[in-house]
C-alpha positions as CSV (number, residue, x, y, z in Angstrom):
1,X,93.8,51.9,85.0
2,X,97.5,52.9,86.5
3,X,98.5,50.1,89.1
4,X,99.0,50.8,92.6
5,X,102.5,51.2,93.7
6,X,104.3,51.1,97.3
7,X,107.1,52.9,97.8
8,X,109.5,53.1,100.7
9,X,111.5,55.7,102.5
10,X,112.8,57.5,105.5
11,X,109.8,59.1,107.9
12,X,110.4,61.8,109.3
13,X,107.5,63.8,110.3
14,X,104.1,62.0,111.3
15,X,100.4,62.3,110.1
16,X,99.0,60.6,106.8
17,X,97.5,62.9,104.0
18,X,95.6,61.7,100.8
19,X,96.0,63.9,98.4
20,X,97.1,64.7,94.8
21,X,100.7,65.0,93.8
22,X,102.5,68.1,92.8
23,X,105.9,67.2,91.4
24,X,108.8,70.2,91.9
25,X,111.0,70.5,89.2
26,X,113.8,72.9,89.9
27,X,114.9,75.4,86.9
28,X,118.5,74.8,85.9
29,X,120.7,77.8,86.5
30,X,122.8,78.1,83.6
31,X,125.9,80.7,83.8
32,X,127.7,82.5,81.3
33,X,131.2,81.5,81.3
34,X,132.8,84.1,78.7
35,X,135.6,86.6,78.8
36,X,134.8,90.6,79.8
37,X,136.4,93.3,78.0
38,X,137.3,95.9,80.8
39,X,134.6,98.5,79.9
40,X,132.3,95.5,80.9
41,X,133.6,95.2,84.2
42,X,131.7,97.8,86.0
43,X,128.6,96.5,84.7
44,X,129.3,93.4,86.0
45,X,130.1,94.3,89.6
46,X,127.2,96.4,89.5
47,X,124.9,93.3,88.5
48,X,126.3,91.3,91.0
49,X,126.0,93.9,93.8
50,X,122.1,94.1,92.7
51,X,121.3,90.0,93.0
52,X,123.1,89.8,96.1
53,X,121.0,92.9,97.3
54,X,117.7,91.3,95.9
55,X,118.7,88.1,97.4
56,X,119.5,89.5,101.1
57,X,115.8,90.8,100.6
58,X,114.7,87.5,99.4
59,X,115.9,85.7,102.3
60,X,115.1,88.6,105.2
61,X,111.7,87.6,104.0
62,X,112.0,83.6,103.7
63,X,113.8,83.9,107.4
64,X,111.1,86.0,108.9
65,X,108.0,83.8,107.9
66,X,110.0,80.8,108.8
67,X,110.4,82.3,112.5
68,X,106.7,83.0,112.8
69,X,105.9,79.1,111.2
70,X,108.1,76.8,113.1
71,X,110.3,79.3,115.7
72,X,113.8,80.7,115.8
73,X,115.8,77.8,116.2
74,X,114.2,75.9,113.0
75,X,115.0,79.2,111.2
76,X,119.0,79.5,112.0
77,X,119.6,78.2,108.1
78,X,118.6,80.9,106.8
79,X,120.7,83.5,109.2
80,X,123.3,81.4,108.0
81,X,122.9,81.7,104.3
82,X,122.4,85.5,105.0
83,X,125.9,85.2,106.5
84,X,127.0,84.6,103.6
85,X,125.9,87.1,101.7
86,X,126.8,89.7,104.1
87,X,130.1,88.5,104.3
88,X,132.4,91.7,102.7
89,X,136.0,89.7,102.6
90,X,133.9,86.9,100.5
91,X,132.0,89.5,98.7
92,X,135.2,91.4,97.6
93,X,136.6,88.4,96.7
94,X,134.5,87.5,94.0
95,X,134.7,91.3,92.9
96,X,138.4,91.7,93.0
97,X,138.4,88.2,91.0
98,X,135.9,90.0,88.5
99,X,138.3,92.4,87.8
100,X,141.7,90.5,87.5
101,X,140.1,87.9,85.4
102,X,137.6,89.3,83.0
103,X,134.9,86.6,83.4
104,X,131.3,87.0,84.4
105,X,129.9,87.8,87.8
106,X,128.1,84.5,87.3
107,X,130.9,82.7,86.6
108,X,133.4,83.8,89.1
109,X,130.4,83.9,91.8
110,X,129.7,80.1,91.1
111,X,133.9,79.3,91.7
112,X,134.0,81.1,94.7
113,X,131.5,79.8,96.6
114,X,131.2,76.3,95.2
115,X,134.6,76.3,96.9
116,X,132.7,76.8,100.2
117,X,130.2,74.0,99.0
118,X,132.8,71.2,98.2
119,X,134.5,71.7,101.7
120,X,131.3,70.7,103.3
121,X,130.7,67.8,100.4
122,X,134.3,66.5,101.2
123,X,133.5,65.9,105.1
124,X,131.7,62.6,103.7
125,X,128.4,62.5,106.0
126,X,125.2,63.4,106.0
127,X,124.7,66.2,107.9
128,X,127.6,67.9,105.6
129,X,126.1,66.7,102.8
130,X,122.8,68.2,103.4
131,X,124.7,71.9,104.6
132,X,126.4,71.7,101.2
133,X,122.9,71.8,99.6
134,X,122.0,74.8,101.6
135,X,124.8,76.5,99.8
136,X,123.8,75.3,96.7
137,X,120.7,77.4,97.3
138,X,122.6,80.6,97.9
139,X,124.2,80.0,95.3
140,X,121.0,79.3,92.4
141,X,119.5,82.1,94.6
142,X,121.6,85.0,93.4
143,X,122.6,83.5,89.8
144,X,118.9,83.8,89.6
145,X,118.5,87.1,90.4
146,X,121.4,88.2,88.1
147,X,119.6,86.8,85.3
148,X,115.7,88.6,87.0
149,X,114.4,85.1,86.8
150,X,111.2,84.9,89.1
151,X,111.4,81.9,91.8
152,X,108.3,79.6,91.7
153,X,107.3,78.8,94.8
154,X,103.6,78.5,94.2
155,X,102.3,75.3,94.0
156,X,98.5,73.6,94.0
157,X,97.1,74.1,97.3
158,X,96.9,71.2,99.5
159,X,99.0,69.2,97.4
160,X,101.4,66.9,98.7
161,X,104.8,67.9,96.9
162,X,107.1,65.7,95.4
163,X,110.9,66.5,94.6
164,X,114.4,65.7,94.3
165,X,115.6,67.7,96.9
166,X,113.8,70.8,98.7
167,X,115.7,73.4,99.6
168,X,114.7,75.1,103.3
169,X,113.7,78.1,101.5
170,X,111.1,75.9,99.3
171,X,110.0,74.3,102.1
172,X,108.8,77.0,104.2
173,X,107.5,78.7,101.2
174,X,105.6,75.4,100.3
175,X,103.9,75.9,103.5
176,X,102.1,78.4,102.7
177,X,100.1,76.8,100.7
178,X,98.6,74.4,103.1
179,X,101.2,71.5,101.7
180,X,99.2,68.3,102.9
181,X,102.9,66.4,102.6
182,X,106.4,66.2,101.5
183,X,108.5,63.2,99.8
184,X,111.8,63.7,98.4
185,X,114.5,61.5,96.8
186,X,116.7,62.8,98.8
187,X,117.2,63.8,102.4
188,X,117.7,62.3,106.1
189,X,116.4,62.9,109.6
190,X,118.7,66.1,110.3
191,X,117.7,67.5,107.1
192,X,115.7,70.9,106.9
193,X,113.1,69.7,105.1
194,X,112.9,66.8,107.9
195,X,113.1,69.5,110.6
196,X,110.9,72.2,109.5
197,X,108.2,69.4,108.7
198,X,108.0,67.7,112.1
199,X,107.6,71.6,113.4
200,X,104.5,72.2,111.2
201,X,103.3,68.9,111.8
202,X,102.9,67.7,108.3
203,X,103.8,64.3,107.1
204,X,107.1,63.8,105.0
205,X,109.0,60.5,103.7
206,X,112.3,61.4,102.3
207,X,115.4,59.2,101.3
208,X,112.6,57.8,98.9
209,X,115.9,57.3,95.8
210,X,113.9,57.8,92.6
211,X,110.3,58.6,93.8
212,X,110.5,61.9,91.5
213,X,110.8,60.1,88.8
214,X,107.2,57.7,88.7
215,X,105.0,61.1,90.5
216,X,103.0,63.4,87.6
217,X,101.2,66.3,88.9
218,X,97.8,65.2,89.4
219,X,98.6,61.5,90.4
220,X,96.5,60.9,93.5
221,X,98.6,59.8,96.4
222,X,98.9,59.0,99.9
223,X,102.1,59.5,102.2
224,X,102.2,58.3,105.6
225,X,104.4,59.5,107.9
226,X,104.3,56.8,110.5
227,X,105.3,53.7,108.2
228,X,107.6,55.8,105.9
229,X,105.5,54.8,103.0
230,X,104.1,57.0,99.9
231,X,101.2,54.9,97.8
232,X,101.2,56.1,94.0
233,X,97.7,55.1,92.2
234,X,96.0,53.7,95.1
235,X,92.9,51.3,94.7
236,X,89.7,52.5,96.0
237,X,90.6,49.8,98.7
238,X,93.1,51.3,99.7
239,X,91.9,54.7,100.0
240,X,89.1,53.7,102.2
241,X,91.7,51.6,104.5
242,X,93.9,54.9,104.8
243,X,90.6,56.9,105.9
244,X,90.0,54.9,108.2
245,X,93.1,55.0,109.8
246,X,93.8,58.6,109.4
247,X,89.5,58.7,111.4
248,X,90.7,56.7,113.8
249,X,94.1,58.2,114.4
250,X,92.2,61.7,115.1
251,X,89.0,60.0,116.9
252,X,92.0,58.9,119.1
253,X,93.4,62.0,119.4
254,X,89.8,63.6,120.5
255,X,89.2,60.8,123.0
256,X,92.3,61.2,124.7
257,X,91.4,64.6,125.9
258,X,88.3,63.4,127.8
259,X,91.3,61.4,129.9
260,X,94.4,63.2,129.6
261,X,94.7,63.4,133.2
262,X,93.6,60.0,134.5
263,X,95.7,57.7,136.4
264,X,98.1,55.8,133.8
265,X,97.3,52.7,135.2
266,X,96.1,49.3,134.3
267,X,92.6,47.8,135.2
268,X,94.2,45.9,137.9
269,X,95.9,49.3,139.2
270,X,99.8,48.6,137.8
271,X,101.1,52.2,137.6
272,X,103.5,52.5,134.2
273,X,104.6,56.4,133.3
274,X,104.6,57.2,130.1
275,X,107.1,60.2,128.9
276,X,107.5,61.7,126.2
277,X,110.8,61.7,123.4
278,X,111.4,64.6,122.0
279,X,114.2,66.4,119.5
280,X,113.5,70.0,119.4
281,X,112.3,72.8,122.0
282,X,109.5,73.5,119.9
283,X,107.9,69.9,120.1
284,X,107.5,70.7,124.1
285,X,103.7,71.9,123.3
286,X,102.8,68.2,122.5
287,X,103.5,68.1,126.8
288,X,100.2,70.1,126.9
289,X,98.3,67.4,125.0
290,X,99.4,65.2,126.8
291,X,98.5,66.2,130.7
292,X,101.7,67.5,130.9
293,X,103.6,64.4,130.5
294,X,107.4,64.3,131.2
295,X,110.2,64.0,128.7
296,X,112.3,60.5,129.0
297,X,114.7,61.3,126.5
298,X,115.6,64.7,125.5
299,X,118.3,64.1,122.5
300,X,120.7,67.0,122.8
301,X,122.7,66.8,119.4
302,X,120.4,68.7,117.4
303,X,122.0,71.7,119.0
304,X,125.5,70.2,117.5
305,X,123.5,69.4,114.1
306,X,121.6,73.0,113.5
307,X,125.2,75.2,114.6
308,X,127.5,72.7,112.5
309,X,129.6,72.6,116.0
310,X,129.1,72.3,119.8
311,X,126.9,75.6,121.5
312,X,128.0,77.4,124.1
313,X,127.6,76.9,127.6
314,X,125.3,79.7,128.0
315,X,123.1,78.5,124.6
316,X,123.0,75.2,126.8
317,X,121.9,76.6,129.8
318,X,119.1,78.8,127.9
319,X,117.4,75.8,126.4
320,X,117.9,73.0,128.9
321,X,116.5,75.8,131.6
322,X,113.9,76.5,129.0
323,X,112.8,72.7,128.9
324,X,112.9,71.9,132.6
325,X,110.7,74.6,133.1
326,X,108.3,74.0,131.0
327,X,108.2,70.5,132.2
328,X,107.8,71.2,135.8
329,X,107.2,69.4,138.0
330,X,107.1,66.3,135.9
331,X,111.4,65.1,135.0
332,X,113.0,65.2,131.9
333,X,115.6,63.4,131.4
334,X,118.2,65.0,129.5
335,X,120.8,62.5,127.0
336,X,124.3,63.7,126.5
337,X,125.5,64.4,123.2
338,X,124.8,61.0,121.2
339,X,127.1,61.7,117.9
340,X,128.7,59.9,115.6
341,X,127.4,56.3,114.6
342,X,124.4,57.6,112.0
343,X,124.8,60.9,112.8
344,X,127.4,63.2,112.0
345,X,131.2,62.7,114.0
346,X,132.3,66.2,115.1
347,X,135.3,65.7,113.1
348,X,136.1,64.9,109.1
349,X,137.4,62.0,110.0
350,X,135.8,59.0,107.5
351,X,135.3,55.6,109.7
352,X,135.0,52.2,107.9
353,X,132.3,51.2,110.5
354,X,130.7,54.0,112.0
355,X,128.4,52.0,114.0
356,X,130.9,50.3,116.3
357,X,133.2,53.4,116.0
358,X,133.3,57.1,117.9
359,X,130.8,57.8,119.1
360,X,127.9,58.8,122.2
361,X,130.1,58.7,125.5
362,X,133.3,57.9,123.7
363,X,133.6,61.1,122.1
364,X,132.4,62.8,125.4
365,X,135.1,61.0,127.2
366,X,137.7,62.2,125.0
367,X,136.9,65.7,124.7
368,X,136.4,66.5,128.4
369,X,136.3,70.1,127.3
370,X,133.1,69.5,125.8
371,X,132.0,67.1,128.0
372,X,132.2,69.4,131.4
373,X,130.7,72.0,129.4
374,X,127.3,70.4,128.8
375,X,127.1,68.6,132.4
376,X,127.8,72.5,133.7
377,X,125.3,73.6,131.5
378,X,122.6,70.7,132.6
379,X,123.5,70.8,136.5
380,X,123.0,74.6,136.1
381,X,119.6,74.0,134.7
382,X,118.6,71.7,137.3
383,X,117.6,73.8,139.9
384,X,113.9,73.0,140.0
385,X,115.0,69.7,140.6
386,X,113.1,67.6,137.5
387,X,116.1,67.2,135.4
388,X,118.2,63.6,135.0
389,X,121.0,63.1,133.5
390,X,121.7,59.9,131.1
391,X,124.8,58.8,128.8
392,X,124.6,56.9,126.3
393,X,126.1,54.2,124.2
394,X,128.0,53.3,127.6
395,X,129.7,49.6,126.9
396,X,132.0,49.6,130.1
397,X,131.9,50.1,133.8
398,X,134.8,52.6,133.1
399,X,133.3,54.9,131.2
400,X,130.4,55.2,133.7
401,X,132.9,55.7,136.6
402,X,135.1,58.0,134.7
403,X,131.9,60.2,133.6
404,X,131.0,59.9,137.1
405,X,134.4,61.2,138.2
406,X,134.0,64.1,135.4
407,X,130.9,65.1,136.4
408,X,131.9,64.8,140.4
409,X,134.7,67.4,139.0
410,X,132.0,69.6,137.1
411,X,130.4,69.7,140.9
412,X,133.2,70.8,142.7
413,X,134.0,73.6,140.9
414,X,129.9,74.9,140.6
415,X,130.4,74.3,144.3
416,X,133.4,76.7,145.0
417,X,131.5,79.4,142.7
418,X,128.6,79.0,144.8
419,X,126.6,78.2,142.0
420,X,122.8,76.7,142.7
421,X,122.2,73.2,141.4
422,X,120.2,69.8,142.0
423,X,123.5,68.3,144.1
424,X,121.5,64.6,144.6
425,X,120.4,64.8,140.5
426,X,120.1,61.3,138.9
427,X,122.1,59.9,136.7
428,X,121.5,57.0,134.6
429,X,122.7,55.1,131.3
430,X,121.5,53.7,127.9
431,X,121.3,50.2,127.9
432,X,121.7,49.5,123.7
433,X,125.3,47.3,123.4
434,X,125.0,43.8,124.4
435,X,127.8,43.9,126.8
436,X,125.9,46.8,128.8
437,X,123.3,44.1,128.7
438,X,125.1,41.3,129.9
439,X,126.9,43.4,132.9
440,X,123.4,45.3,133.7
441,X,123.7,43.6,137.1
442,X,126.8,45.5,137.8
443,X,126.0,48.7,135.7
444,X,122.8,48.8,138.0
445,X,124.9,49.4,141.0
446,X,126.7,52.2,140.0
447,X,123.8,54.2,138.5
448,X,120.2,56.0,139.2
449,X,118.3,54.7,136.4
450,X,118.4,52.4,133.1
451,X,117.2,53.8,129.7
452,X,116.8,50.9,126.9
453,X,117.8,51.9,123.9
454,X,115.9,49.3,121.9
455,X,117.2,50.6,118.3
456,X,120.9,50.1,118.9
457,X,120.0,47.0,121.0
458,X,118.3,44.9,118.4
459,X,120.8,46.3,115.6
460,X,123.2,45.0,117.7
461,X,122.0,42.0,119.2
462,X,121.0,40.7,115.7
463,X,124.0,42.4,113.8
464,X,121.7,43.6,111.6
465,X,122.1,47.0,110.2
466,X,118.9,49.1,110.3
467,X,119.7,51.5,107.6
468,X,120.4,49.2,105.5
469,X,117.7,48.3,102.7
470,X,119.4,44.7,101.8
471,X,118.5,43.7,105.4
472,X,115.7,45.6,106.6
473,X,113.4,42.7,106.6
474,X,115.9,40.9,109.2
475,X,115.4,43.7,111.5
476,X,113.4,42.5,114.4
477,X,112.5,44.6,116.8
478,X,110.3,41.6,118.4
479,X,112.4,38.6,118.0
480,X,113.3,36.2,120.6
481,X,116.6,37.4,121.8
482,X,115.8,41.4,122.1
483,X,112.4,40.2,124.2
484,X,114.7,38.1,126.1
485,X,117.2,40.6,126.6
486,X,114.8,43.1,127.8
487,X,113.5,41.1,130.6
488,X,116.7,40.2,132.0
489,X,117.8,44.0,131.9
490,X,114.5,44.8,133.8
491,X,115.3,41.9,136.1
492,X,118.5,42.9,136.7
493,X,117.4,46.7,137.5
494,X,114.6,45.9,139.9
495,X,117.0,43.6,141.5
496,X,118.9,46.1,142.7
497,X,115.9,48.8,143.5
498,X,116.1,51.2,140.4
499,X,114.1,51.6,137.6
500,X,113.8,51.0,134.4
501,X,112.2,52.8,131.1
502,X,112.6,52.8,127.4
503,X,113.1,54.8,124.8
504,X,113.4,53.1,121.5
505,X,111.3,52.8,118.6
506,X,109.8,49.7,120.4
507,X,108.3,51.6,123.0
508,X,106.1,53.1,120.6
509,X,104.7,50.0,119.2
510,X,101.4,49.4,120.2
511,X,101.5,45.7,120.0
512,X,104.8,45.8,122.1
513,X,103.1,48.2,125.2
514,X,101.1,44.8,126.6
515,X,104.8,43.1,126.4
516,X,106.9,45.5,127.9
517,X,104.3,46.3,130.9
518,X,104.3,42.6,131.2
519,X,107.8,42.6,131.6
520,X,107.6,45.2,134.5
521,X,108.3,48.1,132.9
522,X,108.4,51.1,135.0
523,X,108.4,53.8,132.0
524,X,107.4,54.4,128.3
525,X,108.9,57.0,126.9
526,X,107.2,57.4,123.2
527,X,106.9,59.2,120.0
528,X,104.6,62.8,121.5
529,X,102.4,61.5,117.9
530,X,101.3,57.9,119.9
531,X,100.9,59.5,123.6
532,X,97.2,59.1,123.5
533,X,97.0,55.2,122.0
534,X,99.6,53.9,124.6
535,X,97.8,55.4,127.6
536,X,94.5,53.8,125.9
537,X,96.5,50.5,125.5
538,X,97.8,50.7,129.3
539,X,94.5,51.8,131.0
540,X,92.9,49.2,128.9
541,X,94.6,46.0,130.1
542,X,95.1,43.9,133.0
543,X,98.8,43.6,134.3
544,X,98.0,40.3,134.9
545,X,96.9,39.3,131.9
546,X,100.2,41.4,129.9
547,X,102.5,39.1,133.0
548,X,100.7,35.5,131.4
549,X,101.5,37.0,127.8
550,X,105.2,37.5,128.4
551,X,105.6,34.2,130.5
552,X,104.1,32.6,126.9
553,X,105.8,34.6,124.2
554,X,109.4,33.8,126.2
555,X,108.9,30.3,125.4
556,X,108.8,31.2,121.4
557,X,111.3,30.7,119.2
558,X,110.6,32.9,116.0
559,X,109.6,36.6,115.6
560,X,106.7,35.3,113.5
561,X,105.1,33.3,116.2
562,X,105.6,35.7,119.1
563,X,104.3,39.1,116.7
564,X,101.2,36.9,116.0
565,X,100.4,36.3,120.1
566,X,101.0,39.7,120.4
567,X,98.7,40.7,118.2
568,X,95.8,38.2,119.4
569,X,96.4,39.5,122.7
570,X,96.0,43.1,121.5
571,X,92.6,42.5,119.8
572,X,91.4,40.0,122.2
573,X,92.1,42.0,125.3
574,X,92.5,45.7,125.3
575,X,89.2,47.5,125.9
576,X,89.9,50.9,124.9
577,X,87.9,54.0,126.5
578,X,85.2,55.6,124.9
């Protein structure tokens, strides 16, 4: 009998599927590199004209059912790649190049636009990297079609796919199928098959290295998409412990509707709001399922990552309008643009240590431009008055007073316009670099609100890296010094009368949410996916019981020792609603 196997990876879209594996092989597109004779020419214009035809039809299609599966903003990739193809100065390029060098359409096709490609692969991050496999697409696409070779894009239904790398078009195509999953070799957070996954709600692992390699068709597997972890072979043990989670995980789900809109409260009557954290505008219908929750942290960058460079001011107003109405009359609290560090830089620029380098409210500092463009944009959409404002990766009282003077500036000249706006909206910070954490007794008197950005805090605090494979295991997210750390920064907040939340992956840690409303947390804002077990956890505890907890777990000197009181604590004491 095949051994079970574990393997690890990136998640990216929630859920856990048991299924069996379908393993996607791309054809290789070969091209024909040889010399033309002139008579030959014609024909090969005319070939070329036809495969870029079929493939504007291809696409047209591809783009339409992507629209109608996970929305228009999802779907811009393929409006780009269409771009392409409709582009006449690129398309008489490779036609003018046909003729003056007597080489295939193929051939000449594949130089010209791989030219495109290696610009994007040169920029030396990920986002790039993952738009220069979207032009690899085009590319296969049409070499394809000159050679009438069909695409496959049907697969075994309910089948949890397995690849190198999907391309957008796969993906969506894939879905038709009712894909149970997706787990690639390659891939990160901002790519499409990352994106268009967490929009049809189906689980996917990427990043996974070599995990194309050990799948067969047929192999039973399970992915799960909260853990980042695909099991190959798994014992019957193992199945049964999956089912039960994936039972409980919807009987959770079902519960949660019969007290969506209860007070989210402890037994002993400790109020704690819990908020949502969300990426894209189609992930607001998850507000519905959850009593109409408000949003803590609404990451803006994905309208940098999807365009490949900043959108407009009215693009801006459009979606942050769109949000705060749907929202209403519960807040959202809207983050600046948070580049750089793992995500992309607006710039080619390579840095040695991204991490520590340009990046959230250093890059917004230094292009003002930008930076009054968005805060118009937000102030504009603020006239229900729900919407906050928060910057992050702040590591100096400067850069909070100078964004305040920028945004006073932003103000003055809505004011002179006459424009309508929230003119007493809150502004508050990420609390994520240890020297924001050590000064949070001054930082709290110059701002609205904290936001603790648990993810950067503990990589920092710890200087451990969290992408980093070679030291994930020293990644702590409950050791001594981030616990610590949090308290005094809630300390510190209440001290001076404003509130606290977080947003980190911590906050959606069950075993954490007895800890931080211990601590005197005043918000939770979590993963849309664990609303419903957080409430549970909060409406199932006593606040003073979670107070005792903290008080005891302070005194611990080890992760180990303070995980394992957690998780005593959680079993012990949480009484969860029926």
């Amino acid at each position: 009998m095949t051994r079970e196997k574990i393997y690890k990876g990136i998640a990216v879209s929630q859920g856990i599927s048991i299924s069996k594996a379908y393993l996607y092989t791309r054809r290789q597109v070969s091209i024909s590199h040889h010399e033309i004779s002139e008579n030959e020419t014609e024909r090969e214009i005319e070939e070329f004209r036809n495969s870029i035809a079929i493939s504007k039809k291809e696409l047209t299609k591809i783009h339409s059912l992507s629209i109608e599966r996970v929305g228009e903003e999802n779907s811009k990739i393929f409006q780009a790649q269409l771009d392409i193809l409709n582009d006449d100065i690129f398309i008489d390029t490779v036609i003018k190049r046909i003729k003056k060098d007597k080489r295939t359409s193929g051939f000449i096709f594949h130089e010209e636009i791989s030219k495109l490609a290696n610009i994007l692969l040169s920029a030396k991050d990920d986002y790039m990297k993952e738009r220069y496999t979207d032009i690899i697409d085009v590319k296969n696409r049409v070499i394809r079609n000159m050679k009438r070779e069909k695409l496959v894009s049907k697969v075994d239904e309910s089948s949890i796919i397995f690849a190198h790398e999907l391309t957008p078009a796969d993906t969506i195509l894939f879905s038709k199928r009712k894909v149970q999953g997706y787990a690639t070799d390659t891939g990160g957070t901002t790519s499409h098959t990352a994106i268009i996954s967490r929009a049809l709600r189906i689980p996917a692992v990427v990043g996974m290295k070599v995990i194309s390699k050990h799948v067969l068709t047929g192999d039973t597997v399970i992915i799960d998409g909260f853990e980042g972890t695909v099991v190959l072979n798994p014992r019957e043990e193992t199945i049964e412990l999956y089912k039960e989670k994936l039972i409980r995980y919807q009987a959770e789900q079902t519960r949660f509707t019969k007290f969506v809109d209860l007070p989210c409260e402890t037994l002993d009557h400790k109020k704690i709001e819990i908020t949502s954290n969300i990426d894209f505008i189609e992930e607001v219908d998850f507000i519905e399922n959850c009593g109409h929750c408000g949003i803590g942290l609404y990451r803006t960058e994905h309208l940098f990552l999807s365009k490949g460079e900043f959108p407009s001011e009215a693009e801006q107003i459009e979606e942050y309008t769109h949000i705060a109405n749907v929202t209403f009359p519960r807040t959202v609290t809207i983050r600046t643009f948070d580049l750089g560090g793992d995500k992309v830089l607006p710039t080619t620029i390579k840095e040695n240590n991204p991490n520590l380098g340009w990046r959230g409210i250093r890059i917004c500092l230094d292009r003002p431009d930008i930076f009054k463009t968005q805060l118009r944009a937000i102030l504009l959409s603020s006239t229900k008055k729900n919407v906050k404002i928060m910057y992050p990766m702040i590591s100096s009282l400067d850069e909070v007073r100078n964004a305040k003077i920028i945004l006073d500036e932003v103000k003055e000249e809505l004011d002179r316009k006459g424009s309508s706006y929230d003119k007493d909206i809150k502004v508050g910070i990420m609390v994520e670099v240890p020297s924001a954490f050590m000064l949070a007794d001054e930082f709290a008197k110059e701002v609205d609100f904290f936001s603790v950005g648990t993810n950067d805090l503990t990589q920092y605090l710890l200087a451990v890296d969290r992408g980093n494979e070679l030291i994930s295991g020293m990644y702590q997210q409950f050791h001594p010094a981030v616990l610590r750390a949090l308290k005094w920064i809630i300390e510190k907040a209440h001290n001076n009368k404003i509130k606290v939340s977080i947003c980190g992956e911590l906050g959606s840690m069950m075993l954490a949410t007895p800890l931080l409303i211990g601590m005197g947390i005043d918000e939770i804002s979590v993963n849309p996916a664990v609303f419903p077990e957080i409430k549970q956890i909060v409406r199932g505890i006593h606040y003073r019981d979670a107070r005792k907890l903290v008080e005891k777990v302070l005194t611990f000197s080890t992760e180990a020792e303070i995980f394992c009181e957690a998780e005593n604590f959680y079993l012990k004491n949480i009484t969860l609603e029926k």
